[in-house]
Structures are given as structure tokens and as C-alpha cells.
C-alpha positions as CSV (number, residue, x, y, z in Angstrom):
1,X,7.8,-146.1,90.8
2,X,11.2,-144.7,92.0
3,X,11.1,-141.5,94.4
4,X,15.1,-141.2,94.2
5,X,17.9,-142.3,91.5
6,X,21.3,-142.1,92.0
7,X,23.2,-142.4,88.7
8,X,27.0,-143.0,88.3
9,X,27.3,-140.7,91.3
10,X,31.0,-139.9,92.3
11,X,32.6,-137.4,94.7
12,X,36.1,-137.2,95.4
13,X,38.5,-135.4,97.8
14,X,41.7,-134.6,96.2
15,X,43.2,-138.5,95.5
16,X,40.4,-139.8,98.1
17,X,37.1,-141.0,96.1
18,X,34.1,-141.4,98.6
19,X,31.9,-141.8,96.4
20,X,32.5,-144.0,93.5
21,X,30.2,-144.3,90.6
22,X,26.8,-145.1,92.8
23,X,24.2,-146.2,91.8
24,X,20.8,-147.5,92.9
25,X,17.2,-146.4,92.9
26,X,14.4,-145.9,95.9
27,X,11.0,-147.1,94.9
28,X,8.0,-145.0,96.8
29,X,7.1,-146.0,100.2
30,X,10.1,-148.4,100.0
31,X,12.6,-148.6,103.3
32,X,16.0,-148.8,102.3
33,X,18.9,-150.0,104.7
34,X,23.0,-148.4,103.7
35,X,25.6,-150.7,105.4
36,X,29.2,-150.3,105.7
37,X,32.4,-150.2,107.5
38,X,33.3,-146.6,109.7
39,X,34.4,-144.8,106.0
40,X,32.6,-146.3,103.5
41,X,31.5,-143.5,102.4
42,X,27.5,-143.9,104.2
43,X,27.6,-140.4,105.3
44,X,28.7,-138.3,102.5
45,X,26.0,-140.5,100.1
46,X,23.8,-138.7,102.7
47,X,25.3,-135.3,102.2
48,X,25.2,-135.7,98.2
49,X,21.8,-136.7,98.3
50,X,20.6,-134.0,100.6
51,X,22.8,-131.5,98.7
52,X,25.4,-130.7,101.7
53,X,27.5,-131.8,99.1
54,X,27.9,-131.2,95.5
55,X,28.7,-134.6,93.0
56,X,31.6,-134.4,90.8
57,X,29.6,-136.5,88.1
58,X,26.7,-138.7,87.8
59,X,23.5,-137.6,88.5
60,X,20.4,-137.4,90.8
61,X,16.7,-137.4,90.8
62,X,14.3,-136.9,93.0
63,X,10.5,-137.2,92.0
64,X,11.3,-137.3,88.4
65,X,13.8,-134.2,88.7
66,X,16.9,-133.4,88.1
67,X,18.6,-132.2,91.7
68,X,22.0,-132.9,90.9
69,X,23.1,-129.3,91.7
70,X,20.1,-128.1,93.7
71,X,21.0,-126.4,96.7
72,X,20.4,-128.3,99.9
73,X,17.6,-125.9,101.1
74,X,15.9,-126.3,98.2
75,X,16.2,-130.0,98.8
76,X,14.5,-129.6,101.9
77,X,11.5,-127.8,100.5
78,X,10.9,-130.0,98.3
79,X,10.3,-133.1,100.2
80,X,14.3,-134.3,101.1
81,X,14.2,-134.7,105.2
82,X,17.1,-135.8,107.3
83,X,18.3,-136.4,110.4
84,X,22.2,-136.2,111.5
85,X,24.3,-138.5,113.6
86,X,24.6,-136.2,116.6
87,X,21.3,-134.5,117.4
88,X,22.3,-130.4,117.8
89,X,18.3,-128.9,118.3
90,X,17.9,-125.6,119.3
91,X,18.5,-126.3,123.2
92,X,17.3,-122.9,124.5
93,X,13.7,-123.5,122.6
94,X,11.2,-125.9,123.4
95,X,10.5,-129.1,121.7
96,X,7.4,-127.8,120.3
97,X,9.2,-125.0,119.3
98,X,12.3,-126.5,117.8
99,X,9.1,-128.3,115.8
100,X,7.4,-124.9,114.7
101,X,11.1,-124.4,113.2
102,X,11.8,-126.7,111.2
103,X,8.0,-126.8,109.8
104,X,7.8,-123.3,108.9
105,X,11.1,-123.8,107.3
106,X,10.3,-126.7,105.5
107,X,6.7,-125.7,104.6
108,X,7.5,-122.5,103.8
109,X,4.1,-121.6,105.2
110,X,3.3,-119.3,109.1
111,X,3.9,-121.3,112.6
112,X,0.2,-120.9,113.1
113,X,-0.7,-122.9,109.9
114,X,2.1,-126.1,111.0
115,X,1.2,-125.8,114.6
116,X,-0.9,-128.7,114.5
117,X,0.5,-131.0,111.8
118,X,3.7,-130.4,115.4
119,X,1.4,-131.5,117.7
120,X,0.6,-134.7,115.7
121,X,4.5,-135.4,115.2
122,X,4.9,-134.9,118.9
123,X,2.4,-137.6,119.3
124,X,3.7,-139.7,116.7
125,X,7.2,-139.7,117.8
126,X,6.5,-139.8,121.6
127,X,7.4,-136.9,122.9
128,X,4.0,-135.2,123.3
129,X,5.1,-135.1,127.3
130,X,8.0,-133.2,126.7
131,X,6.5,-130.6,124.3
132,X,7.2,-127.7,127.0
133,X,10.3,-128.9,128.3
134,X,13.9,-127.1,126.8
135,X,15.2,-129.6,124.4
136,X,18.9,-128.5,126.3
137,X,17.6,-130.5,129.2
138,X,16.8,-134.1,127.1
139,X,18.4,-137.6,127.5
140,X,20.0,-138.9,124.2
141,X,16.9,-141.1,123.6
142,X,14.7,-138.1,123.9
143,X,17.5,-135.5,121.7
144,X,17.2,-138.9,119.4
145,X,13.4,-138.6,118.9
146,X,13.4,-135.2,118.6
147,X,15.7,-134.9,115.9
148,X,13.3,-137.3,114.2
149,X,10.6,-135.4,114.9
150,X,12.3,-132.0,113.5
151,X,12.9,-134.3,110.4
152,X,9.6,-135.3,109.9
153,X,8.1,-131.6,110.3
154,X,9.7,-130.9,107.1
155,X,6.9,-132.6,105.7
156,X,9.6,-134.7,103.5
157,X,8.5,-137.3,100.6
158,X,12.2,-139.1,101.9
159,X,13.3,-139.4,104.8
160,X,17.0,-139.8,105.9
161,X,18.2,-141.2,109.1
162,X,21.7,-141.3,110.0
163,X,22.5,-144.1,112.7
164,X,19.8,-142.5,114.4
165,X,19.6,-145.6,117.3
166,X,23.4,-145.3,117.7
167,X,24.5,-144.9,121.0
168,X,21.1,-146.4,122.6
169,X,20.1,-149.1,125.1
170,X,18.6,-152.2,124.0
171,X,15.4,-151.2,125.0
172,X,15.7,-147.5,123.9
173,X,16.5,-148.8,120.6
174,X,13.2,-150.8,120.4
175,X,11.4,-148.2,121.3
176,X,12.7,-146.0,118.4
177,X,12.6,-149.1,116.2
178,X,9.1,-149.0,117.2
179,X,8.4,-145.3,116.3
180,X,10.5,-145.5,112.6
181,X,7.9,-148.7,111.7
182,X,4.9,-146.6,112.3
183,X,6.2,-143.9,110.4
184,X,7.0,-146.1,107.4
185,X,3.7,-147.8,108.2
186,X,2.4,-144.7,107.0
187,X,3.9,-144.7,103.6
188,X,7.0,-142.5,104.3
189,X,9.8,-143.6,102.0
190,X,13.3,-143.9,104.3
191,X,16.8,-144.6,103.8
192,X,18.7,-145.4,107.3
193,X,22.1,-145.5,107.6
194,X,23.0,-147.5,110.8
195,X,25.6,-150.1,112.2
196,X,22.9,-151.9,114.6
197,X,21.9,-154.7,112.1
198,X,18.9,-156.1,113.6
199,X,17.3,-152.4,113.9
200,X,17.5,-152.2,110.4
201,X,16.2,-155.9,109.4
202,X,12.9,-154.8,111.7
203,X,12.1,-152.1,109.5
204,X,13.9,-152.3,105.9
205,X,13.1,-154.1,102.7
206,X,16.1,-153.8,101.4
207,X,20.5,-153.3,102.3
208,X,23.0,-151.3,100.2
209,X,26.6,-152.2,101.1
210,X,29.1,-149.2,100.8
211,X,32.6,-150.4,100.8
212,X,35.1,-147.7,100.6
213,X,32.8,-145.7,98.1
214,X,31.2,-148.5,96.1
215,X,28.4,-149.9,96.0
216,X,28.8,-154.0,96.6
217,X,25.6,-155.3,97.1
218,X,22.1,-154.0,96.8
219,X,19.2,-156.8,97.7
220,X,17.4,-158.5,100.4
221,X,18.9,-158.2,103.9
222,X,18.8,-162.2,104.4
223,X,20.8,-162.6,100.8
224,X,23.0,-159.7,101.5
225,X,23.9,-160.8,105.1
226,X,24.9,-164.5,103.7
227,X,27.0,-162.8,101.3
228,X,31.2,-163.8,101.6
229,X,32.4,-160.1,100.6
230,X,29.7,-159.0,102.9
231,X,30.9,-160.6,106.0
232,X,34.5,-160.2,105.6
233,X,33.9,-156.4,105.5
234,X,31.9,-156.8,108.6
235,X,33.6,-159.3,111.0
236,X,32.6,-158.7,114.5
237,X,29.8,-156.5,113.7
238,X,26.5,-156.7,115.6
239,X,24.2,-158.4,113.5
């Protein structure tokens, strides 16, 4: 059963069209992988999907619904969860409390009824150590985690990650490679938008190529990769 459809979807800017016509569907519990040169257009399928921007035409559903021109809180409520390329947490509050935040946001229910299902996230997403500590003061695999974390205490049905390992060592990517497969592991349906190919191929059942607003190939990683078109669009990316 799809969780997400995208339908036709097209944005444009003026003469610029960054999104053209898009479509493809997310199944429930299903990992999705979005590919693409720096411009595709990766991003602002995020931002149409979470609602930080509004499609021009086409349409899209989430759980059945029509949420083509639902405002992005709304979004949020109702089970839509991201994360953003450069972490920005509240750096004077705590990790636990940057948590408490974004679950009593996302919830719509008191910090005292969330603190727990924190606590568990905390645990989840390996920062149970630095629950007290200023999230101002974290490294960039830590601010990385933590915007997971804030994602996932949304309590979303999808969850959206935004070349979350970018910018990471080779080991701190495996670690948070490690983290995003026992989250899907759990049944959480994701879409990951990221330039680090093999991250992607260790958690996702499936690649969506973007090329300049278009879709160009939706399928399974191994088939997509072998791709021509695919390739030529990626020369001297790390796969």
C-alpha cells in the first residue's frame, strides 16, 4: 500500500522549472533513495513534499489524502518528518530538550506525556550520553544525530532525510548508516536524499534519479546504477 504519491508534480521559478511533472509513489515501510546532480531539483521535491513549498500543479497524497496545499505544519502533525542539510537545533537548550520540542510540537500533546517516547529516541539514535549536554557545544556527527533524533520525535509515518551523512568520516558515516537501518528496521518509511552512494545502497530498496527536475529512473539501485544516462549524469561521483 503506498504511504506517499506524487502526481504530475511541477514547481517552477519564473523560466526555471525544478520540478517537472514528478511522479512516483512510496509504498509503507518502503526505503526510498533520490539521486541527482548539485540542482536536480532533490531538495525542493523535499520542500514540496513537506509543504515548505507550494506545487504549481499535480498533486500529492499522503495516507490516502490529499495534501497538495496543506500547510507544512500541518504536514508535520500528521505524520511528515524531516531533517535538513545543515543541522540548526536550538543550541542554548539541551538535547533532551531540543527533543521535548519537537515532540510536543509534533504530538501536539504536554512535554510530560513525550518525555519518555525522548528518552527512547535518545537511545535509539545514540545520543543518550549527551542528553544534558547544550546541543551548541556538539561535533557535526553528534548535530547530525540529533537532527535525526528531533525528526523522529515528531512521531512521523515518513521520514525525510536530506544528505544527512554529508560531510562525515568514513566511519562516522557507518555509524549513522548503522542508526537509519535500525530505524527502518522498525518499519519507518524513509526517503534519503544523499550523494554518498554506498550509504544509500546499505539501507534503500529503491533510487529515484532527478535530473534537472525530472524524474529519469525510478528502480533497483543495481539496475539504476548500470544505467548509461545514469552514469553520464554522475561521472566521478562516489559510488
Amino acid at each position: 500500500m503506498s504511504i506517499l504519491q506524487l502526481n504530475d508534480v511541477s514547481r517552477s521559478f519564473g523560466a526555471l522549472k525544478v520540478a517537472d511533472a514528478v511522479t512516483f509513489s512510496l509504498s509503507e515501510g518502503e526505503a526510498l533513495g533520490i539521486i541527482g546532480p548539485n540542482g536536480a531539483g532533490k531538495s525542493t521535491m523535499f520542500n514540496l513534499i513537506a509543504g515548505n513549498l507550494l506545487a504549481d500543479t499535480g498533486t500529492i497524497r499522503f495516507s490516502g489524502n490529499d495534501i497538495t496545499r496543506t500547510p507544512p505544519m500541518v504536514r508535520c502533525t500528521e505524520g511528515i518528518g524531516r531533517t535538513f542539510q545543515i543541522p540548526q537545533p536550538f543550541e542554548k537548550l539541551t538535547v533532551f530538550e531540543n527533543l521535548l520540542v519537537a515532540a510536543a510540537f509534533g504530538s501536539r500533546k504536554r512535554e510530560a506525556e513525550v518525555s519518555d517516547r525522548c528518552a527512547d529516541i535518545l537511545v535509539e539514535t545514540g545520543l543518550a550520553d549527551r542528553a544534558n549536554q547544550p546541543a551548541g557545544s556538539l561535533g557535526l556527527l553528534q548535530r547530525k544525530r540529533l537532527e535525526l533524533a528531533r525528526a523522529l520525535a515528531t512521531d512521523p509515518k515518513i521520514l525525510l532525510l536530506d544528505e544527512i551523512a554529508g560531510g562525515l568520516t568514513e566511519a562516522e558515516c557507518h555509524a549513522l548508516v548503522e542508526t537509519i537501518r535500525g530505524v527502518h528496521r522498525g518499519g519507518m518509511s524513509i526517503i534519503w536524499i544523499e550523494h554518498v552512494l554506498h550509504a544509500l545502497n546499505a539501507v534503500v530498496e529503491r533510487l529515484l534519479v532527478l535530473n534537472f527536475g525530472k524524474v529519469i529512473g525510478i528502480g533497483e539501485p543495481q539496475a539504476i546504477m548500470a544505467s548509461r544516462e545514469v552514469r553520464e549524469i554522475y561521472l566521478g561521483i562516489e559510488i
